[in-house]
C-alpha positions as CSV (number, residue, x, y, z in Angstrom):
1,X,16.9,19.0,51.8
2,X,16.1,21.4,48.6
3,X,19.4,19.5,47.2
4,X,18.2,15.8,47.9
5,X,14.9,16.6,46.4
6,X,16.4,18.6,43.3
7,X,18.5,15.5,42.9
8,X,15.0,13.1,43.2
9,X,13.5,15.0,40.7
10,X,16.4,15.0,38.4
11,X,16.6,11.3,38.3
12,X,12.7,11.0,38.1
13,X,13.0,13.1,34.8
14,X,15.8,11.6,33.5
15,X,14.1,8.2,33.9
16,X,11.0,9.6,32.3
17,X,12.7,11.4,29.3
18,X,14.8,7.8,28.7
19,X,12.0,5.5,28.8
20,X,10.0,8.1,26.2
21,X,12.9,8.8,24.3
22,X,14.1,5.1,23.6
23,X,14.1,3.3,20.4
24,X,11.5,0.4,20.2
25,X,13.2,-2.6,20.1
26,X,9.9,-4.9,19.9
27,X,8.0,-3.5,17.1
28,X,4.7,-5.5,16.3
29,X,3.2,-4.4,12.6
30,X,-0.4,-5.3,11.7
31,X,-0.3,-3.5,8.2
32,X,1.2,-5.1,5.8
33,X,1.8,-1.6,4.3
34,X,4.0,-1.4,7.5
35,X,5.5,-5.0,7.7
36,X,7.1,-3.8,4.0
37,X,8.6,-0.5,4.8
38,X,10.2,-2.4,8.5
39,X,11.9,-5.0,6.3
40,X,13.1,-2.4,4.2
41,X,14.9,0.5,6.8
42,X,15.2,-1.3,10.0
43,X,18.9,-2.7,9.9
44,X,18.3,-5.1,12.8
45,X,15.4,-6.8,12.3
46,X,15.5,-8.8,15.4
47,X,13.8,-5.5,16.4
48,X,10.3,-6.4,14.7
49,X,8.4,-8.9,17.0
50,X,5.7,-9.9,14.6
51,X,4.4,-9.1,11.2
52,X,0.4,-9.5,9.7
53,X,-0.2,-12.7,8.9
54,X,-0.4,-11.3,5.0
55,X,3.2,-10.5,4.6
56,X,3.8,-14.2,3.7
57,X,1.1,-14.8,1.2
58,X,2.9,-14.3,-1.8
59,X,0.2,-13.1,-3.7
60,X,0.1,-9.5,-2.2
61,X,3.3,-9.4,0.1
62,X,6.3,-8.0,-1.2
63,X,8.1,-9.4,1.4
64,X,6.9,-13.2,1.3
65,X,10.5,-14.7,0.5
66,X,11.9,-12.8,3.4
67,X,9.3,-13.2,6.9
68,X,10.1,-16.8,7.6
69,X,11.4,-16.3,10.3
70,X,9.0,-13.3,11.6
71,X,5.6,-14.4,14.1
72,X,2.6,-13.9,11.4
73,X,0.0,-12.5,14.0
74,X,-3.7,-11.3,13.2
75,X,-5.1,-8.0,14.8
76,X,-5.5,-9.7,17.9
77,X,-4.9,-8.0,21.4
78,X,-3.9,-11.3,23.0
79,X,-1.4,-12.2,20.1
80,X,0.0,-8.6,20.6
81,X,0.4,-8.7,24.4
82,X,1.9,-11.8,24.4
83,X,4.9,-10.3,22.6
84,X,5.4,-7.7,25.0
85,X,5.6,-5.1,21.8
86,X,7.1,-1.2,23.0
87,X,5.4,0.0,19.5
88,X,2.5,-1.4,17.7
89,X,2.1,0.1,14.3
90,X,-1.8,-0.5,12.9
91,X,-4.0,1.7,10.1
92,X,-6.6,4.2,11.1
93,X,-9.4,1.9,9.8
94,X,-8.6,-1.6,11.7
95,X,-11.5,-2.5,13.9
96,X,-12.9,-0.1,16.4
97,X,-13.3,-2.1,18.7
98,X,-9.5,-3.3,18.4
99,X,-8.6,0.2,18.2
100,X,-10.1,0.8,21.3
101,X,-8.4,-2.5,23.2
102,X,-4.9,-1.2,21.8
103,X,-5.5,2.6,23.8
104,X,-6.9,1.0,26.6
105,X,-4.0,-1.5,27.1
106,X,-1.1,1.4,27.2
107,X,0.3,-0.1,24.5
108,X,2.5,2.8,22.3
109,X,0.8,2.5,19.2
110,X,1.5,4.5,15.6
111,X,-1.8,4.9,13.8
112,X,-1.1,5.4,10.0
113,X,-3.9,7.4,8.8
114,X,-3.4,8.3,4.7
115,X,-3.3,5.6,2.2
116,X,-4.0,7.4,-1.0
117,X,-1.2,7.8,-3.3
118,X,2.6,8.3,-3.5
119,X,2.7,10.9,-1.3
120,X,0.8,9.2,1.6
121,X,3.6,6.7,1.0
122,X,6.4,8.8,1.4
123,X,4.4,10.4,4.8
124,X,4.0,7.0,6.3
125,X,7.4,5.7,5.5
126,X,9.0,9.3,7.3
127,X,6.0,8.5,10.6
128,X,7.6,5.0,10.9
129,X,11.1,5.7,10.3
130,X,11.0,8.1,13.0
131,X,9.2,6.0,14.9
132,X,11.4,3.3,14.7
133,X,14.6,5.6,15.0
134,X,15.6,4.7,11.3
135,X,15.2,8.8,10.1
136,X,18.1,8.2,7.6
137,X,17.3,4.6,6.1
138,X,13.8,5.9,5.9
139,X,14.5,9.1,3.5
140,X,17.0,6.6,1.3
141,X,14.1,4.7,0.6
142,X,12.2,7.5,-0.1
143,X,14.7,8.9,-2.4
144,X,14.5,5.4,-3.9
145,X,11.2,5.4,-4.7
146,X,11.3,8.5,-6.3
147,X,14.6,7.3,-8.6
148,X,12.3,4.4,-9.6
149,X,9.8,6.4,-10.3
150,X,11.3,8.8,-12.5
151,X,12.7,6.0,-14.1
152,X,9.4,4.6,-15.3
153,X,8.2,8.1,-16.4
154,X,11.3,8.6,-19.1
155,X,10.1,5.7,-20.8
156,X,7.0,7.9,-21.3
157,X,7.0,8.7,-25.2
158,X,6.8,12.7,-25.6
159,X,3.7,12.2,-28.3
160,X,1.8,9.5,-26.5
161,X,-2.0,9.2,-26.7
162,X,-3.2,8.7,-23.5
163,X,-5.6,5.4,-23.5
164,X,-8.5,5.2,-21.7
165,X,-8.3,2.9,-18.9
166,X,-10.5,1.7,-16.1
167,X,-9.7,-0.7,-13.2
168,X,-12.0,-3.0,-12.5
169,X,-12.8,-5.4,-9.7
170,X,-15.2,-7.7,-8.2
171,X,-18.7,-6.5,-6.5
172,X,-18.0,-4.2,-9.6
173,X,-16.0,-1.2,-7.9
174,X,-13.4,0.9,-9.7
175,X,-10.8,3.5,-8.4
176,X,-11.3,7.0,-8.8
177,X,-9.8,10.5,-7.7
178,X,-7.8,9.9,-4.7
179,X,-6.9,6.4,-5.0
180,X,-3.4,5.0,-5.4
181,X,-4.7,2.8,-8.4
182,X,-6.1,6.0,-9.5
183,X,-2.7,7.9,-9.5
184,X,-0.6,4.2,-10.4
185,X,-3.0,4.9,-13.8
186,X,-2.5,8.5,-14.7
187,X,1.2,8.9,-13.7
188,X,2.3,6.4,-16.7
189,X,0.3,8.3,-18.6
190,X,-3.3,7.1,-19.6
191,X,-6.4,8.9,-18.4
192,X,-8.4,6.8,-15.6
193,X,-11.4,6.5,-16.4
194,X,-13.2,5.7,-12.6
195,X,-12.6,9.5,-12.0
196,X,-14.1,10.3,-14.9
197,X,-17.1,8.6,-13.5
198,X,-16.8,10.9,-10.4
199,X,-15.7,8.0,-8.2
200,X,-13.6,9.3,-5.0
201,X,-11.1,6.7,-4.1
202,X,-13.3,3.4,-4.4
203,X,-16.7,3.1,-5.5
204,X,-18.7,1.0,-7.8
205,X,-19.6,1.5,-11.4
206,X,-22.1,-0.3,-13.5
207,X,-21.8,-2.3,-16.4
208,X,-23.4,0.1,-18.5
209,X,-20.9,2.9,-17.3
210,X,-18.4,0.2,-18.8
211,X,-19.8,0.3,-22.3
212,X,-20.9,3.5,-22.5
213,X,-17.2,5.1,-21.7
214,X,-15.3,1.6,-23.8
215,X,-12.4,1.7,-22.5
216,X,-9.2,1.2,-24.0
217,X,-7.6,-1.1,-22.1
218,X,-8.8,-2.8,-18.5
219,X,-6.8,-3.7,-15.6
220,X,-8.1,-6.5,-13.1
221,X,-5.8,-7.4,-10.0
222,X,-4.6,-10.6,-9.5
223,X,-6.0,-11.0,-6.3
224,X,-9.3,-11.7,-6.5
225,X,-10.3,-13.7,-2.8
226,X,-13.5,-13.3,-2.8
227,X,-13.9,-14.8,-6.5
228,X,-10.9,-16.6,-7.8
229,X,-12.7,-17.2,-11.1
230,X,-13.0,-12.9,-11.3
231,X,-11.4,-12.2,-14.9
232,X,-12.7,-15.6,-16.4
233,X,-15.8,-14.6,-15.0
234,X,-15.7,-10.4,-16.7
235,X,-14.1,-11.7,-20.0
236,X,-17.4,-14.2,-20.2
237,X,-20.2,-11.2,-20.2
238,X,-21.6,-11.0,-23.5
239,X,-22.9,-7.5,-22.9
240,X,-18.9,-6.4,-23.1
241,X,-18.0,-7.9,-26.0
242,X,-18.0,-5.3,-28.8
243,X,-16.3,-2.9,-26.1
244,X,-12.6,-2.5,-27.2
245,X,-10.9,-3.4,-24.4
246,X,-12.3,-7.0,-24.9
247,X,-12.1,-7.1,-28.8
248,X,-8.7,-5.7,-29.2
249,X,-7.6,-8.1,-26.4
250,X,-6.6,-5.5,-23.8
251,X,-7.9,-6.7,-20.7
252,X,-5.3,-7.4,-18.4
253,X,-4.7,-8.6,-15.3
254,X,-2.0,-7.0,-12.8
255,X,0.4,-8.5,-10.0
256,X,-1.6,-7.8,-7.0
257,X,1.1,-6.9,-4.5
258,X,2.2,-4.2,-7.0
259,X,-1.2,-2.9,-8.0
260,X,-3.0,-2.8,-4.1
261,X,0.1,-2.1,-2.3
262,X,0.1,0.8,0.4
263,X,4.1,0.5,0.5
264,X,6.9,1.7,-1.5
265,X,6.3,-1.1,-3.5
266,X,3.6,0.5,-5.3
267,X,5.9,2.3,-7.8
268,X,6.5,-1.1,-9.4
269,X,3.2,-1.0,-10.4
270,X,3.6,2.2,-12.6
271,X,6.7,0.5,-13.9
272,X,4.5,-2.5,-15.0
273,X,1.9,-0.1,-16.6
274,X,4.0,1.5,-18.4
275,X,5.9,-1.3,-19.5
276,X,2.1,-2.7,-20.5
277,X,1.2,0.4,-22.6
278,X,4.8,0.0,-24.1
279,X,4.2,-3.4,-25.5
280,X,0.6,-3.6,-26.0
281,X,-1.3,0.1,-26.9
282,X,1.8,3.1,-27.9
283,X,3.5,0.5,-30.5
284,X,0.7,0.3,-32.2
285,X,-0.5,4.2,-32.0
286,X,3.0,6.2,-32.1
């Protein structure tokens, strides 16, 4: 009797232990921080069910010439249970109320939580590759990222002077201390100039901050949905146009899915910053 139900037990526990233990073979992503790093360390990618419906708009996706064949699904607990996913991975601040569907249905579901900076980055690519069971694809991209990196940072000249640059976007915010535009600025080598103004991670600015601190050199995204007509639109204020930025023609406008991206990706963007200062500020201060 004591051996039959040793032996029940046994298999209950093994059955348990299995089921928690296996790797998730339907992986539904609703970040498109997420639907980057997938692409990028799971070898089989008949694994990932769906991506966000962003990781084919070419403007911000890294990805776009790659998800063709990927469902493009919106955070949408009736798209998601329709795919019968065994991990959904979504970002601490998606919709509460969505949030709270997602813990409520049973679904197994990876909240990413940090989105400030490089080392966020390399934190969310180890939570998913583990996740996902793809520990060792995950660190080579890590280590990756970092060779990029360093790579942009030796083109750094040894006496630089750092320029004065603020990022600038519509409703008039800017990225300050904490921010992954913030740290995109100061790691190839300028001084940002939204944490100067004491802005944590976004906040706005006025345009008097603007002319009072006349920066160097101004970066606007590319991806402007709310207002297309964005950089036409700064570039026309009159009350800018004895700052240097505009009369040295150094406002310039970044590719978006470098600039805003949450992924690995973002280390192109110190690449193009660099490459920017390069060509358009140290030749003509060194």
């Amino acid at each position: 009797m004591l051996n039959k139900l040793f032996l029940t037990l046994f298999f209950i526990f093994t059955f348990a232990f299995s089921s928690y233990s296996k790797c998730p073979d339907r992986i539904v992503s609703l970040t498109l921080a997420s639907d980057e790093i997938l692409l990028d360390i799971v070898g089989d990618t008949e694994r990932i069910s769906a991506l966000t419906y962003l990781a084919s708009d070419k403007s911000i996706s890294n990805i776009a010439d790659r998800v063709s064949g990927f469902p493009k699904i919106h955070p949408n607990l009736e798209q998601v249970i329709v795919l019968s996913p065994d991990l959904v991975i979504v970002a601490s601040y998606i919709n509460q109320n969505f949030r709270r569907q997602l813990k409520n249905s049973g679904i197994k579901t990876l909240f990413l939580k940090e989105f400030q900076g490089f080392s966020s980055v390399k934190k969310n690519i180890s939570l998913i590759g583990k996740a996902v069971c793809e520990k060792k694809n995950a660190e080579s991209l890590i280590k990756n990222m970092e060779t990029k990196l360093e790579a942009s940072l030796k083109k750094i000249p040894e006496n630089k002077i750092s320029p004065r640059v603020l990022y600038y976007s519509p409703s008039g915010f800017t990225a300050g201390k904490g921010s992954m535009v913030g740290e995109i600025i100061e790691k190839s080598g300028a001084m940002n100039l939204g944490s100067r103004a004491g802005v944590n991670n976004f906040g706005k600015i006025s345009l008097e901050y603007i002319i009072e601190s006349d920066p160097d050199i101004i970066i606007l995204s590319s991806f402007n949905p709310s207002n297309p007509d964005f950089p036409k639109e700064f570039l026309s204020k009159t009350v800018l146009k004895d700052i240097s930025a505009v009369k040295n023609n150094m406002v310039k406008i970044l590719p978006a899915k470098h600039i805003i991206s949450a992924s690995h990706y973002a280390v192109n963007s110190v690449e193009d910053m660099v490459n920017l200062l390069l060509e358009s500020y140290w030749k003509n201060e060194l």
